[in-house]
DOFI-418792 format. One line per 3 residues: their letters; for each residue x, z, y of N, C-alpha, C, O. Coordinates in Angstrom, 2 decimals. Example, Ala and Ser with C-alpha at 12.3 -4.5 7.8 and 13.67 -1.06 7.14 Angstrom:
! DOFI-418792
as	13.19 7.80 -5.69 12.30 7.80 -4.50 13.20 7.80 -3.30 14.24 8.46 -3.32  12.85 7.08 -2.25 13.67 7.14 -1.06 12.90 7.87 0.03 13.41 8.04 1.14
END
This chain:
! DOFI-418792
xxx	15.73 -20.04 -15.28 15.15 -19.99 -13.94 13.73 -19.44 -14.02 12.99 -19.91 -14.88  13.28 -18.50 -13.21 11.75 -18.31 -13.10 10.92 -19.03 -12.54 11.03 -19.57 -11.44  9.65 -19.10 -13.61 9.02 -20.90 -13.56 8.58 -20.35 -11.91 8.25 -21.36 -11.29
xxx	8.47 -19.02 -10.97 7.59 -18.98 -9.97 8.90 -20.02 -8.85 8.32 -20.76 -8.04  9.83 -20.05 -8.81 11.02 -20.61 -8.32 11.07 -22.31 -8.19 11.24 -23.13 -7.29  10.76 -22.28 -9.95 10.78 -24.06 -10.17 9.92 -24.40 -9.55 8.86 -24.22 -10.15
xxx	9.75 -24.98 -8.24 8.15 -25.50 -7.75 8.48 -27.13 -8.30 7.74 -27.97 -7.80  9.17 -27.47 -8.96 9.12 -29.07 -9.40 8.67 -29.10 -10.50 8.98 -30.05 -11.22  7.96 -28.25 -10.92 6.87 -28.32 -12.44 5.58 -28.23 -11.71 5.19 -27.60 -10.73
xxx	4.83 -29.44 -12.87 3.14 -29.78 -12.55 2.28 -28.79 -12.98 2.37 -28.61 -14.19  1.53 -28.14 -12.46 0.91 -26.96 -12.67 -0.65 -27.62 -13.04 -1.50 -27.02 -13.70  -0.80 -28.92 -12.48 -2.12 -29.80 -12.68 -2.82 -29.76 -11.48 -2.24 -29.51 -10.42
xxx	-3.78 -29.95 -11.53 -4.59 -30.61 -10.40 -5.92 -29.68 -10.69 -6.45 -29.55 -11.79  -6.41 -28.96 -9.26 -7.42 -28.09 -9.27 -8.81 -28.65 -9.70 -9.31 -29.60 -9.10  -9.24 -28.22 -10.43 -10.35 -27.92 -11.28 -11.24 -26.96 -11.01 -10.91 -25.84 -11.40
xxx	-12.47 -27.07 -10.38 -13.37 -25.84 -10.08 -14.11 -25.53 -11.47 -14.26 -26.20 -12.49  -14.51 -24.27 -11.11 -14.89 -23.41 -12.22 -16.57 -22.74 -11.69 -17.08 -22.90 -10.59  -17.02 -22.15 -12.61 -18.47 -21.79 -12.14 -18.10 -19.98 -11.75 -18.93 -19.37 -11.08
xxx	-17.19 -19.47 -12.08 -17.07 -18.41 -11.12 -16.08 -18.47 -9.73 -16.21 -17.41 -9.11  -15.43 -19.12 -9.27 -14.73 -19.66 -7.94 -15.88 -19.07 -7.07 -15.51 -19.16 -5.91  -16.92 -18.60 -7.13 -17.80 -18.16 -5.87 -17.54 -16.56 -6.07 -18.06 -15.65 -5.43
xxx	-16.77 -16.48 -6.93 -16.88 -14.71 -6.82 -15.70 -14.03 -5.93 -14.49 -14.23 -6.03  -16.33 -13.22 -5.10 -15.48 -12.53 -4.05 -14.61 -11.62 -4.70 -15.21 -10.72 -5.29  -13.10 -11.59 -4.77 -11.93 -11.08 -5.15 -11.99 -10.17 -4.20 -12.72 -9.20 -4.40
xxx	-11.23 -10.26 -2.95 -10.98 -9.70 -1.68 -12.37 -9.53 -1.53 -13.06 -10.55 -1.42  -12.95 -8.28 -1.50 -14.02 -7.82 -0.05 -13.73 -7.60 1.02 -14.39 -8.12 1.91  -12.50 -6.65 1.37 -12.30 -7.02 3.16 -11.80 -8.32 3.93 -11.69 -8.34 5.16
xxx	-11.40 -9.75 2.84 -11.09 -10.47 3.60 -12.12 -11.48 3.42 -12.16 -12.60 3.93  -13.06 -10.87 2.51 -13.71 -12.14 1.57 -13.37 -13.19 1.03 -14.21 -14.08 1.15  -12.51 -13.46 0.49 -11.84 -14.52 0.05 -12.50 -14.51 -2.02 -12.69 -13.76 -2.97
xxx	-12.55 -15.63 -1.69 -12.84 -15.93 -3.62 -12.19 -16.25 -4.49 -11.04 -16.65 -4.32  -12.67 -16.18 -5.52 -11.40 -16.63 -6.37 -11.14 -17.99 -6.40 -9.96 -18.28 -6.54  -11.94 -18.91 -6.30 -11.72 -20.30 -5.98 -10.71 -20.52 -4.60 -9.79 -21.33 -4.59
xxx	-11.08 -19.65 -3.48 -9.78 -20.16 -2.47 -8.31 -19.91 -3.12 -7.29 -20.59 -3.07  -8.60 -18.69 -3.74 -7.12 -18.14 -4.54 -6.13 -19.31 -5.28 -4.99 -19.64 -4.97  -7.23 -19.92 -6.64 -6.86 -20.67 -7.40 -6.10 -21.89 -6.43 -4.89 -22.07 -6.27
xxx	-7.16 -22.59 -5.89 -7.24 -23.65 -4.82 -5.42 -23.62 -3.94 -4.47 -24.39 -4.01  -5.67 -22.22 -3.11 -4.12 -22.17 -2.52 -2.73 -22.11 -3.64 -1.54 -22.35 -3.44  -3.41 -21.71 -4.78 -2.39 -21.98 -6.12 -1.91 -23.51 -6.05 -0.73 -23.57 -5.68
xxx	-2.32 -24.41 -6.23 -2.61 -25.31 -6.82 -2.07 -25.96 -5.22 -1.11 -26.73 -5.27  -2.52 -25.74 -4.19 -1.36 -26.41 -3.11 -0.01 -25.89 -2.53 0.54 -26.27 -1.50  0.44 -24.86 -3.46 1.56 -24.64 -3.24 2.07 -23.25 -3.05 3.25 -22.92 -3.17
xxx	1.04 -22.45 -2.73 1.41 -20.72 -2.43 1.31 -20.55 -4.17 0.39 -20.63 -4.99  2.63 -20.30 -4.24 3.02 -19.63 -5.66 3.19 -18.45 -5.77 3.72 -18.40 -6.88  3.08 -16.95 -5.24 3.94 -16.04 -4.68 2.26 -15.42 -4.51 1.25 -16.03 -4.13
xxx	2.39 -14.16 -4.91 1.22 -12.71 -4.28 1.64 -12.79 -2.65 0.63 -12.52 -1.98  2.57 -13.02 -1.96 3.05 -12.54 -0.68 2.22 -14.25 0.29 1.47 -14.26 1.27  2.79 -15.49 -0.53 2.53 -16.48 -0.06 0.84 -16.57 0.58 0.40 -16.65 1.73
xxx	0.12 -16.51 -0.91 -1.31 -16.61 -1.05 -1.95 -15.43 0.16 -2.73 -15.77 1.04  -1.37 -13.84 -0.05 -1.50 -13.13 1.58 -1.25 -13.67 2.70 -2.30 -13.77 3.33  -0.34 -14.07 3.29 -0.16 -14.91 4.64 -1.42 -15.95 4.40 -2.49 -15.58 4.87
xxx	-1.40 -17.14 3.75 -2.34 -17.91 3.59 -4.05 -17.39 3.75 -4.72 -17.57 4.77  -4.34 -16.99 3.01 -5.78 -16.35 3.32 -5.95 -14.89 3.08 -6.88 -14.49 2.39  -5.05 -14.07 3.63 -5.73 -12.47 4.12 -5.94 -11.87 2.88 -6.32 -10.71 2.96
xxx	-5.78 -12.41 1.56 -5.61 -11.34 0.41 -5.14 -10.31 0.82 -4.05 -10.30 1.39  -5.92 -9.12 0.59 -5.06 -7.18 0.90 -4.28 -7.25 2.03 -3.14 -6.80 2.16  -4.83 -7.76 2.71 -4.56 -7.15 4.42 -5.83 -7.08 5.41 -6.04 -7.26 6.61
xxx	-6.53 -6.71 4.28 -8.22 -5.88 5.27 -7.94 -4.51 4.75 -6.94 -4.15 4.12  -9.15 -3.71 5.17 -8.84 -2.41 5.20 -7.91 -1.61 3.76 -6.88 -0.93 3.75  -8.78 -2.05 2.70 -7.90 -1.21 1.82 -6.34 -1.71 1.67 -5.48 -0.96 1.21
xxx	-6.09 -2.91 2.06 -4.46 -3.22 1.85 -4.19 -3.13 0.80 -3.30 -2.41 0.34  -5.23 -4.21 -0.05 -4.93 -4.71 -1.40 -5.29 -3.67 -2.65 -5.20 -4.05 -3.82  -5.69 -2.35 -2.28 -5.70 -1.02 -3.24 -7.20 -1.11 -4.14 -7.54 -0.29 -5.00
xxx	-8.08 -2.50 -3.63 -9.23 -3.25 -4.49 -8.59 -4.64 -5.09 -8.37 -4.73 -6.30  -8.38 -5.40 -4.46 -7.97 -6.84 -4.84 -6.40 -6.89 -5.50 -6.39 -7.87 -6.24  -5.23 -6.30 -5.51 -4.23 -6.58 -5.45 -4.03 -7.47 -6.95 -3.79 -8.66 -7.19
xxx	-4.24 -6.38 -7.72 -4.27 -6.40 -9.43 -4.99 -7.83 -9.77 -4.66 -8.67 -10.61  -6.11 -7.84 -8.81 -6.66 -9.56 -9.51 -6.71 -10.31 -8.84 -7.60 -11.14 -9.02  -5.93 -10.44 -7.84 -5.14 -11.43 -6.90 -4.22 -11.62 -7.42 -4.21 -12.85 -7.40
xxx	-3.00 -11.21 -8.14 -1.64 -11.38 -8.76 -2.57 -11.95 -10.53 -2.08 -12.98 -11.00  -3.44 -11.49 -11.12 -3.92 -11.98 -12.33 -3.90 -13.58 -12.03 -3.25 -14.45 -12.61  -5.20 -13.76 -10.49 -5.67 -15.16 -11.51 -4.36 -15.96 -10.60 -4.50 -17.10 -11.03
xxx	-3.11 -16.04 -9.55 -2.22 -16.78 -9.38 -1.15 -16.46 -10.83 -0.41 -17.40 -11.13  -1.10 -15.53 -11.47 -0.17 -15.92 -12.30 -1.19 -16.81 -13.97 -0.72 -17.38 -14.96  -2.48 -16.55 -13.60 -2.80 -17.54 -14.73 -3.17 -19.03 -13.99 -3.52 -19.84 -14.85
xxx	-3.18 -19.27 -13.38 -3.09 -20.53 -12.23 -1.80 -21.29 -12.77 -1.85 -22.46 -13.13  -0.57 -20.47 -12.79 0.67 -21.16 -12.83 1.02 -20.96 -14.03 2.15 -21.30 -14.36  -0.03 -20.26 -15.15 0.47 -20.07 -16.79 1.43 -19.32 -17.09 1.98 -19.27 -18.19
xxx	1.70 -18.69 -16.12 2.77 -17.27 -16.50 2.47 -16.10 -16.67 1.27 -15.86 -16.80  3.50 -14.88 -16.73 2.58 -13.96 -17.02 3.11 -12.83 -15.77 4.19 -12.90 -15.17  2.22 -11.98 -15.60 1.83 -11.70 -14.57 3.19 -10.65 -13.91 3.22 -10.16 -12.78
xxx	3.95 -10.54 -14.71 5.06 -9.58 -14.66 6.53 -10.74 -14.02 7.64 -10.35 -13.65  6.16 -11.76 -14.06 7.04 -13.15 -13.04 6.79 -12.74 -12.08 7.81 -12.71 -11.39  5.73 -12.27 -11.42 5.20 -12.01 -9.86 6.08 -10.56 -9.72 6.12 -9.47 -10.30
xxx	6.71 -11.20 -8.67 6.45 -9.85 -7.47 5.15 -9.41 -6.88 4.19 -10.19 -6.92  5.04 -8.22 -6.35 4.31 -7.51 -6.16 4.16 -8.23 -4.42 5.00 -9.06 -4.06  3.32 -7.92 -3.70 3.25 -8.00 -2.27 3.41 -6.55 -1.64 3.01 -5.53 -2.20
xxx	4.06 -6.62 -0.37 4.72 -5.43 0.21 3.51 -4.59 0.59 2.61 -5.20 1.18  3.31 -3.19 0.30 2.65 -2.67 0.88 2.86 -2.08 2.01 3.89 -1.69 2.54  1.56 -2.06 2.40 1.99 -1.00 3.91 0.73 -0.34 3.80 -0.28 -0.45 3.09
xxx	1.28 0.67 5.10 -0.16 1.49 5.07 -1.57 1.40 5.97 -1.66 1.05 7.14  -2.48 1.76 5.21 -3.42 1.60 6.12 -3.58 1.43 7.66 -3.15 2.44 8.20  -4.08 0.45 8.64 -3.91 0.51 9.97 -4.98 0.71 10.43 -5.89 0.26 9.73
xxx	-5.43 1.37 11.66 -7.32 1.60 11.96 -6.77 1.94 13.32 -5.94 2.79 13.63  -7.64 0.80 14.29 -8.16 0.67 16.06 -8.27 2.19 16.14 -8.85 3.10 15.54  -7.07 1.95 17.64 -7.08 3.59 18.19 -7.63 3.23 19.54 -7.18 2.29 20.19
xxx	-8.65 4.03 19.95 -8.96 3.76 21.61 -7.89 4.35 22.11 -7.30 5.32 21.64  -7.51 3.44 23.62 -6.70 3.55 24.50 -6.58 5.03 25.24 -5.58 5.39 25.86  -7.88 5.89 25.04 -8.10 6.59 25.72 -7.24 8.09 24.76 -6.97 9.20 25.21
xxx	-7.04 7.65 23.62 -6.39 8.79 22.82 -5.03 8.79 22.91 -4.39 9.81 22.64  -4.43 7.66 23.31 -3.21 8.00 23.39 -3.04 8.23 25.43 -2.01 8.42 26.08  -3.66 8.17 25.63 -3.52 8.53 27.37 -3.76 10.41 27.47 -3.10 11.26 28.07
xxx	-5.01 10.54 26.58 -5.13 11.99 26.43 -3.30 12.80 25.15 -2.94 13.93 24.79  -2.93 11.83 25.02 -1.54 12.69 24.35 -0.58 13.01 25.54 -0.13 14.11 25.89  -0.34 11.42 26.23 0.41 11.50 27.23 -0.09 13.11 28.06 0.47 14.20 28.00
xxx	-0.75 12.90 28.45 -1.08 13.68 29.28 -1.10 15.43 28.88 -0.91 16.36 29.67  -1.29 15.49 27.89 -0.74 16.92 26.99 0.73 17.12 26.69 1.18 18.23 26.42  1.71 15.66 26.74 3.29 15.92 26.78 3.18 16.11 28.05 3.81 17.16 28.20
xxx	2.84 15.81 28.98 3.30 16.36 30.58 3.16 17.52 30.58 4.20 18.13 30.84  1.97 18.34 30.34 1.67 19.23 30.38 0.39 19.38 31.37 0.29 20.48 31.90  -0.18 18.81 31.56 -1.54 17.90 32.51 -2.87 18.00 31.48 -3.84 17.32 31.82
x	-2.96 18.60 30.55 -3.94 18.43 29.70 -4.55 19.20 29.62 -5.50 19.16 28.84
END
């Protein structure tokens, strides 16, 4: 069975560290201490720990954090890092004013 599966193994009890203040995620800001921390209550999973606190779903979509977001949860749970799935990518998303897609409409009519 893959130990990420077995959630009925003791992984231990969180332990802070003197780097836990260092920012992993820059677009979500998240640290490595929240990382560890959501380890340790139960997000076992790169995908889990994303839903949970916004790991690589700020702008770059993980293309800074991904690699050491999946490091320190698979050394959290003492495995190695190739147990993890990957988290789904998608692509970049960026605020469109309302006014650009009214100016399309209006060029399919032929009104433009």
């Amino acid at each position: 069975m893959n130990q990420v599966n077995d959630r009925s193994r003791d992984i231990g009890e969180f332990v802070p560290r003197p780097d836990d203040d260092m920012v992993i995620c820059r677009c979500e800001e998240v640290t490595k201490g929240e990382i560890r921390k959501a380890v340790h209550e139960g997000m076992w999973t790169v995908t889990e720990v994303r839903r949970y606190l916004r790991t690589g779903m700020g702008l770059c979509q993980g293309q800074t954090c991904g690699k050491l977001v999946k490091g320190i949860i698979a050394s959290e749970l003492g495995i190695p890092q190739s147990e993890l799935e990957p988290a789904t990518s998608r692509v970049p998303m960026r605020p469109i004013e309302m006014k650009v897609f009214a100016k399309e409409a209006k060029e399919a009519d032929g009104n433009g």
